[in-house]
C-alpha positions in Angstrom: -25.5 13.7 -4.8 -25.9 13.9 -8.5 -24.8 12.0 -11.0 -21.2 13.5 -12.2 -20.3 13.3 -8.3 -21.2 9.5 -8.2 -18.9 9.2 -11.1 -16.0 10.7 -9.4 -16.2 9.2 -6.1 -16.3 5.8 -8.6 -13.3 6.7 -10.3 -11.6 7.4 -6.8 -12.6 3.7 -5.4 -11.7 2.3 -8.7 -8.1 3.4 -8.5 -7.9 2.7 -4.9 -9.1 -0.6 -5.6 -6.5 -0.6 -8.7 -3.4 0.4 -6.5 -4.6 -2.8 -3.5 -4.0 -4.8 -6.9 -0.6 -3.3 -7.1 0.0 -3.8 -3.2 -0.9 -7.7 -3.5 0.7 -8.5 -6.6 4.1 -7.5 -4.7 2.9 -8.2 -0.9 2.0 -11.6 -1.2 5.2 -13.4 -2.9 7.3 -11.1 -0.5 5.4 -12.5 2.3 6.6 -16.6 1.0 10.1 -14.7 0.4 10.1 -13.3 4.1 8.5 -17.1 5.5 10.9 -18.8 4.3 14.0 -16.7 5.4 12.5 -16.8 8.6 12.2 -20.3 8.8 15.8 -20.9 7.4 17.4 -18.3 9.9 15.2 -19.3 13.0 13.6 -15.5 13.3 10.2 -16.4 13.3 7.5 -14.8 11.9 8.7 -11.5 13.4 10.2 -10.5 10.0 6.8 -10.2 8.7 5.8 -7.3 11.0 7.2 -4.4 8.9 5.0 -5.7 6.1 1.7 -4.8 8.6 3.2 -1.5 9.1 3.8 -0.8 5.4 0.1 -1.5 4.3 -0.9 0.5 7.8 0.8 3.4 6.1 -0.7 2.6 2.7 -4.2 2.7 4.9 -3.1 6.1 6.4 -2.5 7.4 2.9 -6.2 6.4 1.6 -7.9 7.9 4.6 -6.5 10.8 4.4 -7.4 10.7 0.6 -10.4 10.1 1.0 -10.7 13.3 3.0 -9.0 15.6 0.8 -12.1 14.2 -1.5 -14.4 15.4 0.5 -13.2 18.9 0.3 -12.8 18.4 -3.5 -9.8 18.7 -3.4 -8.8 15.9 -5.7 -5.3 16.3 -7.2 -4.1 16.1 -2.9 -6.6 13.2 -2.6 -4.5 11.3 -5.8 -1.1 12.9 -4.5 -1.9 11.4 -0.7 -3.2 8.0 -3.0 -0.2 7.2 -5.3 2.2 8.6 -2.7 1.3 6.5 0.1 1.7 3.3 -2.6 4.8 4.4 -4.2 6.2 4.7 -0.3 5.1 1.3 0.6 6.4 -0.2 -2.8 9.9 1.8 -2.1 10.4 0.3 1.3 9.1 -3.3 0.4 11.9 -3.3 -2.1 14.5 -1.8 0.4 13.4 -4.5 3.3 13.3 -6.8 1.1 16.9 -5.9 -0.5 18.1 -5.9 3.3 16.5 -9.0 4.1 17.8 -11.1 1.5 21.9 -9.5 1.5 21.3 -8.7 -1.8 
């Protein structure tokens, strides 16, 4: 492994790690958004559940990233990467939208 692929794998994990930042930054005040809806219409923490499915897919995305990286094939590896954030971003908003009657 020489030096110049170190470097790109590094890159690769740095922009994963820079698109979790994304994820949180919206996750976790959707999350207190979702609690207390739950809370004030007696669902439970059931209306948390699509949020576990949305990060699964966001999980599905990176693994399959980080294949296409193997076979150096980078520009599917950064297509699977932002794709799979920019889908769980779209249907955060959308649940979120249909949660709140907004």
């Amino acid at each position: 492994m020489g030096g110049r692929e170190v470097l790109v794998w590094g890159i690769f994990y740095g922009v994963t790690l820079m698109m979790l930042g994304l994820l949180a930054a919206l996750f976790f005040p959707a999350a207190s958004v979702l609690r207390r809806i739950a809370v004030s219409g007696g669902a439970g923490p059931a209306n948390l559940i699509p949020l576990s499915f949305l990060l699964l897919s966001f999980l599905y995305g990176f693994l399959r990233a980080r294949r296409e990286g193997r076979r150096r094939r980078w520009i599917a590896a950064y297509g699977w990467l932002s794709g799979a954030t920019a889908l769980a971003v779209v249907l955060l908003y959308l649940y979120l939208k249909r949660m709140t009657g907004a």
